[in-house]
N, C-alpha and C positions, 0 to 999 in steps of 0.2 A: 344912475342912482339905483342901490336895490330898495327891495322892499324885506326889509328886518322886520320878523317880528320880535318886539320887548316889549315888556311888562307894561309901560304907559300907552302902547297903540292896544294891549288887548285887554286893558282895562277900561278904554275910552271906549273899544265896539263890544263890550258887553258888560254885564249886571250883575249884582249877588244876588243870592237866590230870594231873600227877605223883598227885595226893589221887584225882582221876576211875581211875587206871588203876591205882593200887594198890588199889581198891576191888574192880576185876574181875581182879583178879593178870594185870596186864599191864606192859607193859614204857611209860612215857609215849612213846615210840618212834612204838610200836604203833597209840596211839591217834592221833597227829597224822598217823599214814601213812592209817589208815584215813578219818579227817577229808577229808585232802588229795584222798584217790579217791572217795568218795562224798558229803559234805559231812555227813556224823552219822557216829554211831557209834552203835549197838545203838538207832536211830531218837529218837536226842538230837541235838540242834544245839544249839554250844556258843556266846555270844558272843564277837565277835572286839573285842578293845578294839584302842586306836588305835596301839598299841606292839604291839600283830603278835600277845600273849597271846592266849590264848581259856581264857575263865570258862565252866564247864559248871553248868549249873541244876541246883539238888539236886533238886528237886518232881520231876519224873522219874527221876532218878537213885533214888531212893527207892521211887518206882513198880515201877522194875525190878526192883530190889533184894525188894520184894515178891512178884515174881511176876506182879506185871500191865502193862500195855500201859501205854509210855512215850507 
């Protein structure tokens, strides 16, 4: 079996940005200004799909959220 990735397995392992910034009580603002000047956010990089969104990966966001290194 391979491992395909499609749009339903990488929308289950990550986030919109609105769900990414209400997690760190931020404004989605926030996060896309921060994105725009350094390319992460709290040492996440989020993917950019081809409509301009960007899908934030939970597996670090979770990480963070623990207390350890993204």
């Amino acid at each position: 079996m391979t491992n395909k990735l499609t749009i339903e397995t990488l929308i289950n392992s990550t986030m919109a940005t609105h769900d990414f910034a209400s997690i760190l009580g931020q404004k989605s603002q926030s996060i896309r200004k921060a994105y725009a000047l350094k390319g992460e956010v709290m040492g996440i990089r989020p993917i950019k799909l081809p409509n301009g969104k960007l899908r934030w990966p939970t597996e670090p966001i979770v990480r963070l959220l623990k207390g350890e290194a993204a």
